[in-house]
Chimera marker file (.cmm) of the C-alpha trace (Angstrom):
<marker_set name="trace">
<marker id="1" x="131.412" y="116.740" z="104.366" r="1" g="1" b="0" radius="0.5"/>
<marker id="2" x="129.835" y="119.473" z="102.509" r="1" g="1" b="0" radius="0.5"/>
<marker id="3" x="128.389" y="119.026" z="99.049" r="1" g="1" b="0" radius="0.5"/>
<marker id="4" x="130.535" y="121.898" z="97.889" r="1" g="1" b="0" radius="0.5"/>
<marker id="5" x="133.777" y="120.769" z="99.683" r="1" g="1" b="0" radius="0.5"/>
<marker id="6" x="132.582" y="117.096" z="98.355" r="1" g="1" b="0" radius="0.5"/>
<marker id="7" x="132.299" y="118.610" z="94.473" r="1" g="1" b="0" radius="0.5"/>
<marker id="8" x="135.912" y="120.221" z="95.322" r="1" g="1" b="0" radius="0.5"/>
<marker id="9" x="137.278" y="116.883" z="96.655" r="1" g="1" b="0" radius="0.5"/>
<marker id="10" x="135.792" y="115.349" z="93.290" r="1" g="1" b="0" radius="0.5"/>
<marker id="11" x="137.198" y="117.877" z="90.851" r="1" g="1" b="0" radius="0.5"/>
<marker id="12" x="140.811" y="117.399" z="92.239" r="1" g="1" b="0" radius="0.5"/>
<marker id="13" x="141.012" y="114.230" z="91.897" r="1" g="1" b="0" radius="0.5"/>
<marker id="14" x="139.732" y="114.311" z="88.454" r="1" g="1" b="0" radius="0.5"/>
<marker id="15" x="142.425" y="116.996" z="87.996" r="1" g="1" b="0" radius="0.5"/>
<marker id="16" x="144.748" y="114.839" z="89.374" r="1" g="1" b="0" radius="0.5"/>
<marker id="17" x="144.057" y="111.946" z="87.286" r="1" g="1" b="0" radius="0.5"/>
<marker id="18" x="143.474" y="114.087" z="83.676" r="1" g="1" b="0" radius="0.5"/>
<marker id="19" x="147.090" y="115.648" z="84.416" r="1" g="1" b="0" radius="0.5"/>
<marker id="20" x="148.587" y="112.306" z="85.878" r="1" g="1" b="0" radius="0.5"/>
<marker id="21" x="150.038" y="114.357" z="89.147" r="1" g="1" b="0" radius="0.5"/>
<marker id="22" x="149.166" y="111.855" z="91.765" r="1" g="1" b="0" radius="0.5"/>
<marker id="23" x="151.169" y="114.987" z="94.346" r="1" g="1" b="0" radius="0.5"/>
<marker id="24" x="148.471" y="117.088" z="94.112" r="1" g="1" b="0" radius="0.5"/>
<marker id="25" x="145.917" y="114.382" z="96.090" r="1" g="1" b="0" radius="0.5"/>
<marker id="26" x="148.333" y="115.399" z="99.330" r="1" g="1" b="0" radius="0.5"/>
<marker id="27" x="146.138" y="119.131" z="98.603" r="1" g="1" b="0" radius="0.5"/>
<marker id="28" x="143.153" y="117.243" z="100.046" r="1" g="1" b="0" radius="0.5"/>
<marker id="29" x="145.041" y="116.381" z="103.403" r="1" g="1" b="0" radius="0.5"/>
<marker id="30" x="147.148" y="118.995" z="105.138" r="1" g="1" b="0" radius="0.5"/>
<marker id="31" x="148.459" y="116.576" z="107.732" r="1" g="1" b="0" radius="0.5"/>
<marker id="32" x="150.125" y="114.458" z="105.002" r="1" g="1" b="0" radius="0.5"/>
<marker id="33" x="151.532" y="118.322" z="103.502" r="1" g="1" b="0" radius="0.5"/>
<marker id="34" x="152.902" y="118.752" z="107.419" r="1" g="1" b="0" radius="0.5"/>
<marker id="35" x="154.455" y="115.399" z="107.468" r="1" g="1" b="0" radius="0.5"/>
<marker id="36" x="156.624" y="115.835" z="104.573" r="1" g="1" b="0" radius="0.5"/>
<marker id="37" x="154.656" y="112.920" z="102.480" r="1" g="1" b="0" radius="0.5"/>
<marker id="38" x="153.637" y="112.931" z="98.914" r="1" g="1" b="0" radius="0.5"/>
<marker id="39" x="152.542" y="110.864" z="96.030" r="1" g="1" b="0" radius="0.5"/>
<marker id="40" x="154.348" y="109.980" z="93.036" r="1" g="1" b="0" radius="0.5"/>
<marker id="41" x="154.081" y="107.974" z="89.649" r="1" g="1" b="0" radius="0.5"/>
<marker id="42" x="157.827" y="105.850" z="89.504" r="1" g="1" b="0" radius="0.5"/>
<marker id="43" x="157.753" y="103.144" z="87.128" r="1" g="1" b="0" radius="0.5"/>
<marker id="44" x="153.992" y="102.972" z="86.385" r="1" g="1" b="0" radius="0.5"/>
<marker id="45" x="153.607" y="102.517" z="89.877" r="1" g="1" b="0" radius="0.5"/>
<marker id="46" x="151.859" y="105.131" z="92.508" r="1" g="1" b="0" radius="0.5"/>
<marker id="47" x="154.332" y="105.144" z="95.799" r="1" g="1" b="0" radius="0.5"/>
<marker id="48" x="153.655" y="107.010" z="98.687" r="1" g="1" b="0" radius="0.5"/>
<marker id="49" x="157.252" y="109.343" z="99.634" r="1" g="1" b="0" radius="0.5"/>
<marker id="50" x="158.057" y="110.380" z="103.003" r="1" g="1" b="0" radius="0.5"/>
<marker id="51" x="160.774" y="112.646" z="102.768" r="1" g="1" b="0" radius="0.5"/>
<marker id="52" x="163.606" y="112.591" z="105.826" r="1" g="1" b="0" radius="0.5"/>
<marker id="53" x="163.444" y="114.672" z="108.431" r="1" g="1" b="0" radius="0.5"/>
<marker id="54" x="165.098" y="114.649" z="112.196" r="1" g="1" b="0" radius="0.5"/>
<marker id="55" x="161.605" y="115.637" z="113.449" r="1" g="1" b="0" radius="0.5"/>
<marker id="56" x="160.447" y="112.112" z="112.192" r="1" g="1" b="0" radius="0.5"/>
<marker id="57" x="163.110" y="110.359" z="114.775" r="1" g="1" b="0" radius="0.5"/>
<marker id="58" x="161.569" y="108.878" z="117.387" r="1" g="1" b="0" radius="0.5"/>
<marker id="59" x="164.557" y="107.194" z="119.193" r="1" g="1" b="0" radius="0.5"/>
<marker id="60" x="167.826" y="109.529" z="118.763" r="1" g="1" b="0" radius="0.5"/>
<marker id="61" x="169.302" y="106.648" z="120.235" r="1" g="1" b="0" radius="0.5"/>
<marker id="62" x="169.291" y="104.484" z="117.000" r="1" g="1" b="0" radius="0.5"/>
<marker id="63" x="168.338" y="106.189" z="115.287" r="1" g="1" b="0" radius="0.5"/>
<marker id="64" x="165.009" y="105.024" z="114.173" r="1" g="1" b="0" radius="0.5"/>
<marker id="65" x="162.010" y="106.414" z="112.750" r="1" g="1" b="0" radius="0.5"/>
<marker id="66" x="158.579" y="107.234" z="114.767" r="1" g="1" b="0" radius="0.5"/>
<marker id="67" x="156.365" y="105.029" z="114.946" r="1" g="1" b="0" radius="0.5"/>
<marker id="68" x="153.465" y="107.328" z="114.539" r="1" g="1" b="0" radius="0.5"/>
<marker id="69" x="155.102" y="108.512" z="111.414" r="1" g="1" b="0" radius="0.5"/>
<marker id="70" x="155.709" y="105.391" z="109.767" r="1" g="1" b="0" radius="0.5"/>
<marker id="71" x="152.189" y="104.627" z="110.402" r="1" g="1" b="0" radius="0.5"/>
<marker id="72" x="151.052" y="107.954" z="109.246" r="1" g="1" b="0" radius="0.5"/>
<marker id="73" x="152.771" y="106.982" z="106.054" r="1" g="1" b="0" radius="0.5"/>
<marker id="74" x="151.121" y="104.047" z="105.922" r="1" g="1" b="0" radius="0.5"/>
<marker id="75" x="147.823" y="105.023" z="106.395" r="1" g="1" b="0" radius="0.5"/>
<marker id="76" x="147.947" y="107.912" z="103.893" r="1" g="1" b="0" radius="0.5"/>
<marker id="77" x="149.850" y="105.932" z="101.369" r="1" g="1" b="0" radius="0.5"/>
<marker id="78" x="146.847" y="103.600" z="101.682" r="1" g="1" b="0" radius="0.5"/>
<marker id="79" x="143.914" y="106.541" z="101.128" r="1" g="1" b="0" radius="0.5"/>
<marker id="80" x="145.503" y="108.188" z="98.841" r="1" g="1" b="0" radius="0.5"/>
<marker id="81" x="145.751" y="104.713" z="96.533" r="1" g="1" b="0" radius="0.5"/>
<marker id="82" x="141.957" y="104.322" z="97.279" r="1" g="1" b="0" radius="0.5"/>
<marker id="83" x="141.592" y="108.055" z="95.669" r="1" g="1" b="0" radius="0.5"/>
<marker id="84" x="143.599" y="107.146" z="92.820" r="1" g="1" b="0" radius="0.5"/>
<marker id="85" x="141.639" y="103.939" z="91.557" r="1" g="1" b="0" radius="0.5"/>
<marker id="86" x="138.087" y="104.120" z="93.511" r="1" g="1" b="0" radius="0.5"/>
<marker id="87" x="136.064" y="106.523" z="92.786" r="1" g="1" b="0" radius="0.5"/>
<marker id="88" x="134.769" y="108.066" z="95.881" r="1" g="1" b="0" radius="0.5"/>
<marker id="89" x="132.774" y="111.162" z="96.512" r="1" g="1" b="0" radius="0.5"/>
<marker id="90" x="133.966" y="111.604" z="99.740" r="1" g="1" b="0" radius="0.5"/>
<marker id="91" x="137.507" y="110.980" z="101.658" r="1" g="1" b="0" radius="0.5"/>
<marker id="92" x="137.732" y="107.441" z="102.904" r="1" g="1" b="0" radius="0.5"/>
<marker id="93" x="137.469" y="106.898" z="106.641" r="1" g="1" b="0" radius="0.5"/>
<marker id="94" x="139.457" y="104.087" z="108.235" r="1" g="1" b="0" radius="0.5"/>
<marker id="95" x="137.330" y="101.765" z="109.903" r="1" g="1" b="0" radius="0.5"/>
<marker id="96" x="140.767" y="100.214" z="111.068" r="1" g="1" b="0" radius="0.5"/>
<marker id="97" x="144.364" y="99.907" z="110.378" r="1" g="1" b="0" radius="0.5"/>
<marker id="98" x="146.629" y="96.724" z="111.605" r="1" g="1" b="0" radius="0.5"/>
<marker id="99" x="150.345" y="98.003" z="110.981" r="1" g="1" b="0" radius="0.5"/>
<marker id="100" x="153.339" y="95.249" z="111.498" r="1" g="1" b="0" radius="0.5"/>
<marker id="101" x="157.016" y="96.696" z="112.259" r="1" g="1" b="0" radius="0.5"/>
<marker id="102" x="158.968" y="94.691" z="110.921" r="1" g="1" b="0" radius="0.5"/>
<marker id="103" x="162.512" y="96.157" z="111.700" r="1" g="1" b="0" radius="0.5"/>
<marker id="104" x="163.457" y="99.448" z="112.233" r="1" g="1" b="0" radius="0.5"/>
<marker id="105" x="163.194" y="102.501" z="109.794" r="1" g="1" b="0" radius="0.5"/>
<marker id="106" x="166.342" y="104.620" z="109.553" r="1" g="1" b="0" radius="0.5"/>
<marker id="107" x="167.063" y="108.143" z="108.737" r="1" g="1" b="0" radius="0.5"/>
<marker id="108" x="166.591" y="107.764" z="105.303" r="1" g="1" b="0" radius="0.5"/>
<marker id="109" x="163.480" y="108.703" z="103.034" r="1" g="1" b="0" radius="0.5"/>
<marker id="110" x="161.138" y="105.953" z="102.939" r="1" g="1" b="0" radius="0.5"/>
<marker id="111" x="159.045" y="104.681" z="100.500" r="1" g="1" b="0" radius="0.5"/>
<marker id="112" x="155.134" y="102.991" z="100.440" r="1" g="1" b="0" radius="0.5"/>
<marker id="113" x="153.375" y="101.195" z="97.978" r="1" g="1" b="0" radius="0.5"/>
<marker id="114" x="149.350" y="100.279" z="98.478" r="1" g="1" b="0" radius="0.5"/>
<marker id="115" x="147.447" y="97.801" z="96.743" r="1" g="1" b="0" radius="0.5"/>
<marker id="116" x="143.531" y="98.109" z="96.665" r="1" g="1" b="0" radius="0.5"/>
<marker id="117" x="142.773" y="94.210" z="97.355" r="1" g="1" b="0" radius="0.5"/>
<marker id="118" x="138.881" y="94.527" z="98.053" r="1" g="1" b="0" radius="0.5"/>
<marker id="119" x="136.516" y="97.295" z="96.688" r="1" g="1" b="0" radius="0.5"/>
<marker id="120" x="132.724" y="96.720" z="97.954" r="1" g="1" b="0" radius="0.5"/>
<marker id="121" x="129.668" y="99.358" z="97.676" r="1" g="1" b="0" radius="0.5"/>
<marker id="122" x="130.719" y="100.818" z="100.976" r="1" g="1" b="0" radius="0.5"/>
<marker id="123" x="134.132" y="99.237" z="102.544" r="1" g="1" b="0" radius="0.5"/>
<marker id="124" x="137.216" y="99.243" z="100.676" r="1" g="1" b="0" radius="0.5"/>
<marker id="125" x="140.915" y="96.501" z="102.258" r="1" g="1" b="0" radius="0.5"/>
<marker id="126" x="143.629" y="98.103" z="101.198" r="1" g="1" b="0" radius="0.5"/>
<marker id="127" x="147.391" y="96.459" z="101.716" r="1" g="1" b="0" radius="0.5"/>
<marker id="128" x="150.553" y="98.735" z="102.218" r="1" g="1" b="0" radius="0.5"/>
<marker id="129" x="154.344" y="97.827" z="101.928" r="1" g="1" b="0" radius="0.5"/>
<marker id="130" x="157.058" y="100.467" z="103.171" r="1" g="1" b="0" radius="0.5"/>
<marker id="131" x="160.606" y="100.068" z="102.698" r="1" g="1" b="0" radius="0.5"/>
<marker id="132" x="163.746" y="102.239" z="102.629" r="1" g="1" b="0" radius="0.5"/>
<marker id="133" x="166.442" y="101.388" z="100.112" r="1" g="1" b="0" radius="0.5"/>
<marker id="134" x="165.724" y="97.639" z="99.271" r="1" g="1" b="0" radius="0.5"/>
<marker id="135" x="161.978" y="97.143" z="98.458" r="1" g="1" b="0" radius="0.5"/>
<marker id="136" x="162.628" y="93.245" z="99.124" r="1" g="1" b="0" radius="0.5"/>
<marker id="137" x="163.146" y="94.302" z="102.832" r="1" g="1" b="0" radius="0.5"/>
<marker id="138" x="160.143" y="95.834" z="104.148" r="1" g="1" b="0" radius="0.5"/>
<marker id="139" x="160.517" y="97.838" z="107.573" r="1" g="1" b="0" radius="0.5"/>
<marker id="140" x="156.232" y="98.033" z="107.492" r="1" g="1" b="0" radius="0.5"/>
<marker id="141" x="153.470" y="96.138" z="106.768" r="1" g="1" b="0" radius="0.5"/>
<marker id="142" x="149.366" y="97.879" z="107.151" r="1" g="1" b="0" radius="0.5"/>
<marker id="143" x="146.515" y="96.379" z="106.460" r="1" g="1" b="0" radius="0.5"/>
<marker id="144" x="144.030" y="98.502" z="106.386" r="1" g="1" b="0" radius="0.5"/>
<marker id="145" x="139.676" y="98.746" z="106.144" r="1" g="1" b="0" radius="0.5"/>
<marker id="146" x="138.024" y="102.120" z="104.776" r="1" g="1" b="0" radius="0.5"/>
<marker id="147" x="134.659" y="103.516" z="104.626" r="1" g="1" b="0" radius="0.5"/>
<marker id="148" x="133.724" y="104.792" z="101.137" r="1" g="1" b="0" radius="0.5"/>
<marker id="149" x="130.877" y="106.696" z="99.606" r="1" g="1" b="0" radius="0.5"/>
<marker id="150" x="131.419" y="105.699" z="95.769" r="1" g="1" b="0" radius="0.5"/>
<marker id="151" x="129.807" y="108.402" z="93.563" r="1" g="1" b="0" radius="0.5"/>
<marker id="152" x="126.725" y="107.381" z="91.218" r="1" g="1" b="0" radius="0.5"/>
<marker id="153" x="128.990" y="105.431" z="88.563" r="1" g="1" b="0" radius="0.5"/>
<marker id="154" x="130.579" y="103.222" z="91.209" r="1" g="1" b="0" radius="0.5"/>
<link id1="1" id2="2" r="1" g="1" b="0" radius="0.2"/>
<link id1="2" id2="3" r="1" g="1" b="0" radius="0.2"/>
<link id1="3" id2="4" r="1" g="1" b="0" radius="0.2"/>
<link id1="4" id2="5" r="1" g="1" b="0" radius="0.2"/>
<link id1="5" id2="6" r="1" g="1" b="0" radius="0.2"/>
<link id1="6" id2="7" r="1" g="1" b="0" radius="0.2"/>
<link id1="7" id2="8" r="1" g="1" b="0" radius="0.2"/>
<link id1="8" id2="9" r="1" g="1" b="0" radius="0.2"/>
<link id1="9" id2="10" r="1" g="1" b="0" radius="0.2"/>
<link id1="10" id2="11" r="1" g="1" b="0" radius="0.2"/>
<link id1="11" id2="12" r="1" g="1" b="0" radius="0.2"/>
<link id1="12" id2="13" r="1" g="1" b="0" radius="0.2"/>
<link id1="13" id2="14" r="1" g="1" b="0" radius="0.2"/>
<link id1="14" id2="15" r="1" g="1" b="0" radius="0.2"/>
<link id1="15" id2="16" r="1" g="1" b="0" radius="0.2"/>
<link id1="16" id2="17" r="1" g="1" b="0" radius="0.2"/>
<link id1="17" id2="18" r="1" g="1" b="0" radius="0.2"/>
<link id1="18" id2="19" r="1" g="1" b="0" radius="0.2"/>
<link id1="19" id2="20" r="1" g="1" b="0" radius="0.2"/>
<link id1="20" id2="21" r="1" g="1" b="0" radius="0.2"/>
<link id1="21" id2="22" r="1" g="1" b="0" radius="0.2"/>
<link id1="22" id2="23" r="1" g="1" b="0" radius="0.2"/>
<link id1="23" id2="24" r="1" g="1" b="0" radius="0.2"/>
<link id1="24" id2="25" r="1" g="1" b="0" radius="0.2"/>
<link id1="25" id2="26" r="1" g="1" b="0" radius="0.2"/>
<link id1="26" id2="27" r="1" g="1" b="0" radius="0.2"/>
<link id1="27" id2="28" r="1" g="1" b="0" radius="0.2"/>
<link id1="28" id2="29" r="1" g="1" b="0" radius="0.2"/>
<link id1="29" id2="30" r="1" g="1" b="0" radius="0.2"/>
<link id1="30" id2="31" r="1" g="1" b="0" radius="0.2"/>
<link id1="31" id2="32" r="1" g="1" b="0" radius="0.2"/>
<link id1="32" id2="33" r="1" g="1" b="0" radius="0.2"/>
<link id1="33" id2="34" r="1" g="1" b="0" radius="0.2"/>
<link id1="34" id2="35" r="1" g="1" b="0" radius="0.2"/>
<link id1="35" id2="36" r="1" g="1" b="0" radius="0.2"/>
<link id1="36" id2="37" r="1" g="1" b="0" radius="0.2"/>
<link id1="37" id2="38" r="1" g="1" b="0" radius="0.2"/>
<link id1="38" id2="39" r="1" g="1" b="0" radius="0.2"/>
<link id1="39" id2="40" r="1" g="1" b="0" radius="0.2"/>
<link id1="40" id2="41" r="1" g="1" b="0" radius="0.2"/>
<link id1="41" id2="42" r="1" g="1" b="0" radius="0.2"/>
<link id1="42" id2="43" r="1" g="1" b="0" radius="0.2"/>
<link id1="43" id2="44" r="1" g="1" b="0" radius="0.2"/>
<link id1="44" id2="45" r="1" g="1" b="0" radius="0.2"/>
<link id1="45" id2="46" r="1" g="1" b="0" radius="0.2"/>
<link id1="46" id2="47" r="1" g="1" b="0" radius="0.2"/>
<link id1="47" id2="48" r="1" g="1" b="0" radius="0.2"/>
<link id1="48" id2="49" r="1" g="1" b="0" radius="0.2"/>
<link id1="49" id2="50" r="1" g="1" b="0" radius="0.2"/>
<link id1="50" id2="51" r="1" g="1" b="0" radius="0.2"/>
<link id1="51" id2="52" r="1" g="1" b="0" radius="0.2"/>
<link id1="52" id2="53" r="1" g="1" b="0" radius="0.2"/>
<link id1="53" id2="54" r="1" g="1" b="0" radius="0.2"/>
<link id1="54" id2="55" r="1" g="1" b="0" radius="0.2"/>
<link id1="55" id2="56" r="1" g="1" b="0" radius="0.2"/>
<link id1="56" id2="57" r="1" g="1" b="0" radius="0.2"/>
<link id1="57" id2="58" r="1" g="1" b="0" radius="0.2"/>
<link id1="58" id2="59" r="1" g="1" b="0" radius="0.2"/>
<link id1="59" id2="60" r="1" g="1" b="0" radius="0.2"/>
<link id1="60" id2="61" r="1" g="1" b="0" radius="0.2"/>
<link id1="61" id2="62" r="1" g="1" b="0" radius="0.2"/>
<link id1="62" id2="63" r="1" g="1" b="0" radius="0.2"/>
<link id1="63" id2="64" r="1" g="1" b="0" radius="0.2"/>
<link id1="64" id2="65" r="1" g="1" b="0" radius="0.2"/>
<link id1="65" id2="66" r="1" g="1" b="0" radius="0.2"/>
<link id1="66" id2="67" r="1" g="1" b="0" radius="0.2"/>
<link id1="67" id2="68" r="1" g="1" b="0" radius="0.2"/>
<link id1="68" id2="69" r="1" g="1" b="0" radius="0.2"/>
<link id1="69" id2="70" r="1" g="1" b="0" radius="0.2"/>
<link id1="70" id2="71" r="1" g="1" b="0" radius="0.2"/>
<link id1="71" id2="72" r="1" g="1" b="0" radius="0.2"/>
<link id1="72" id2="73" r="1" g="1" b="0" radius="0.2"/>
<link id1="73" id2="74" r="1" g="1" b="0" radius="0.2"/>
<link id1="74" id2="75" r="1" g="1" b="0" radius="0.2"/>
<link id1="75" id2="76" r="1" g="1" b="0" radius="0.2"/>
<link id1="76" id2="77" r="1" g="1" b="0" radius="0.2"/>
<link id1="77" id2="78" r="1" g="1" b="0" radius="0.2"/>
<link id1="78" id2="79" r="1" g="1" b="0" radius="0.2"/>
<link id1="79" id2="80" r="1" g="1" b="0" radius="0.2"/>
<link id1="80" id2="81" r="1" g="1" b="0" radius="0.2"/>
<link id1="81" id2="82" r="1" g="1" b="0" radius="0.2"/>
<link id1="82" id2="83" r="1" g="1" b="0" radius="0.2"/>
<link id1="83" id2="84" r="1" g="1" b="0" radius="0.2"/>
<link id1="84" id2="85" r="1" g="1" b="0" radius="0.2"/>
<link id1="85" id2="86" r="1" g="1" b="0" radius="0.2"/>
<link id1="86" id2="87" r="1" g="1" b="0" radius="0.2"/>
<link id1="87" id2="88" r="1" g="1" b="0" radius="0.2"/>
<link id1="88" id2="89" r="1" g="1" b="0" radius="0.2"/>
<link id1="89" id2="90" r="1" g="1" b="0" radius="0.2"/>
<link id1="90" id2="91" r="1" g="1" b="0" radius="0.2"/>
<link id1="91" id2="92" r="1" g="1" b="0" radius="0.2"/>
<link id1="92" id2="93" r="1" g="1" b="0" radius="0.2"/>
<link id1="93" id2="94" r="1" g="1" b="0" radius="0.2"/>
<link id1="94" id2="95" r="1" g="1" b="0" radius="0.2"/>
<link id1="95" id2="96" r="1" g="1" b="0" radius="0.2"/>
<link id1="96" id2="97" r="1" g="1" b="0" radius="0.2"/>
<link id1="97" id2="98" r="1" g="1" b="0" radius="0.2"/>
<link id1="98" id2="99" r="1" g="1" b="0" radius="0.2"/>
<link id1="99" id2="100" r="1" g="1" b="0" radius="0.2"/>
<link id1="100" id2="101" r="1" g="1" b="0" radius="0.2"/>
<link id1="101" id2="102" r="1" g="1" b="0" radius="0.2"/>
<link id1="102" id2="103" r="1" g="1" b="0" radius="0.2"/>
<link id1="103" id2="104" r="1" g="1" b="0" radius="0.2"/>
<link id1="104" id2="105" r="1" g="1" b="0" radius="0.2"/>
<link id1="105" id2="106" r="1" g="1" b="0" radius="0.2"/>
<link id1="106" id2="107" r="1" g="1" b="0" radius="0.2"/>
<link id1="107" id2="108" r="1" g="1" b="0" radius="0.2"/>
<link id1="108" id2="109" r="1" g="1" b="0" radius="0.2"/>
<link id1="109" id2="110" r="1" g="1" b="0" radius="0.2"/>
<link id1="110" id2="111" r="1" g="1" b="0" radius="0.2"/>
<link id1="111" id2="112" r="1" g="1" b="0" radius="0.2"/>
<link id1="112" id2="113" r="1" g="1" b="0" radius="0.2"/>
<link id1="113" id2="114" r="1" g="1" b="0" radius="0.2"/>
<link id1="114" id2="115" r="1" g="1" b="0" radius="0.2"/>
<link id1="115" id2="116" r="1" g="1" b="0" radius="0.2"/>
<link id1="116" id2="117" r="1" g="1" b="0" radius="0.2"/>
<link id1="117" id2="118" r="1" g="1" b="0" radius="0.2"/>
<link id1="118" id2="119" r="1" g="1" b="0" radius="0.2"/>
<link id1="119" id2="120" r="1" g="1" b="0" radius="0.2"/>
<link id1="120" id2="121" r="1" g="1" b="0" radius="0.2"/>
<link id1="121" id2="122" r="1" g="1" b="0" radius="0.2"/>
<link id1="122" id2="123" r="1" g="1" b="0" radius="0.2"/>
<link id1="123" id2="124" r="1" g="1" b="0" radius="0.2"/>
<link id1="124" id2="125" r="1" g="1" b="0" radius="0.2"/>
<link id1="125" id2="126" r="1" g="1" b="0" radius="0.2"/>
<link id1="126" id2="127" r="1" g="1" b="0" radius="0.2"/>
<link id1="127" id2="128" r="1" g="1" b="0" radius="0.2"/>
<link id1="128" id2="129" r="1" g="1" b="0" radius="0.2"/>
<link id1="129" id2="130" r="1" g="1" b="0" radius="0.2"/>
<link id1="130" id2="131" r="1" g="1" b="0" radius="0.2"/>
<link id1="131" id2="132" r="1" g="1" b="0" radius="0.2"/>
<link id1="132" id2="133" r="1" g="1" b="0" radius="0.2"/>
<link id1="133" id2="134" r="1" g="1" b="0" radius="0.2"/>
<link id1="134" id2="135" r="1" g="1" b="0" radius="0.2"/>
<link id1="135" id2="136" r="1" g="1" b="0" radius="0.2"/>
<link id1="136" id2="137" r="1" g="1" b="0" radius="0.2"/>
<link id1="137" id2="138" r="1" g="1" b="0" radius="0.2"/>
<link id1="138" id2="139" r="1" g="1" b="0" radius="0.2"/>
<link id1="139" id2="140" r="1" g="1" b="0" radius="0.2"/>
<link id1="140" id2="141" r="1" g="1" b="0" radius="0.2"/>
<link id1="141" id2="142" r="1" g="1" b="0" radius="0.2"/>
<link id1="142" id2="143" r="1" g="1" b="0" radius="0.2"/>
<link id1="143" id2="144" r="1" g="1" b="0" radius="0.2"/>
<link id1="144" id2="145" r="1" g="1" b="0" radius="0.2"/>
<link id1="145" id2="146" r="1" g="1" b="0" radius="0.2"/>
<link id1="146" id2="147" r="1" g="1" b="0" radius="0.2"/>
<link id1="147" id2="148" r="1" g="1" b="0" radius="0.2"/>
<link id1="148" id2="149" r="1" g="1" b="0" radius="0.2"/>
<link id1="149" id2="150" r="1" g="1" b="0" radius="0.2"/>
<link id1="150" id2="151" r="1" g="1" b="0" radius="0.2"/>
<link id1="151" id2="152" r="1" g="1" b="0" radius="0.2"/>
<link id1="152" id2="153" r="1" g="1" b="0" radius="0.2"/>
<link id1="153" id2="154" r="1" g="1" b="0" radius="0.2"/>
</marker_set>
């Protein structure tokens, strides 16, 4: 990454955080924009959204969601938590990602929560919980290991 498009990545977060609009971190990732997931503050609490859509169906059968998009949700949900309360100079890379399906996700929106559970000077465990309506009953479970470049103050 670039030192200026490293300055830009710091400055939006910043933004992000001075104007509490945790939505605007999905400006740093396009694929998360293409996906149809975002970032939101509901109940003090960041979620990660990922908003319905027939493209997401991976069995028409079921219906059920993809795979691939669950885990996409997952796996952003999870950066984009690490962007919120780390404070890296770079975007984190995953080192790797264990993802548990635990039943199948319908056609509805579905919802993510991450929860930083290990910050170190350069690798960062994040745990993510996705559900649909009843946050009790979680269709996803990621655990998740990222490469960070803290800035000078972390």
């Amino acid at each position: 990454m670039s030192e200026r498009s490293s300055a830009r990545l710091v400055e939006l977060i910043a933004e992000a955080k001075q104007t509490n609009q945790p939505g605007r971190l999905t400006e740093i990732v396009p694929y998360a924009r293409f996906m149809g997931l975002s970032m939101r503050h509901v109940a003090g609490e960041l979620l990660g959204h990922l908003t319905y859509s027939n493209t997401l169906v991976g069995n028409p059968a079921l219906p059920a969601l993809h795979g691939g998009a669950l885990g996409a949700l997952l796996e952003s949900t999870a950066i984009f938590q690490l962007l919120w309360e780390a404070e890296t100079i770079v975007l984190p890379k995953t080192i790797s990602i264990t993802i548990e399906y635990l039943r199948s996700g319908r056609p509805l929106d579905t919802w993510a929560k991450g929860t930083l559970t290990r910050q170190g000077r350069r690798v960062a465990n994040v745990r993510v919980e996705s559900w649909q309506e009843e946050r009790q009953r979680p269709i996803a479970i990621a655990h998740a290991h990222f490469l960070i470049m803290p800035g000078e103050d972390g």
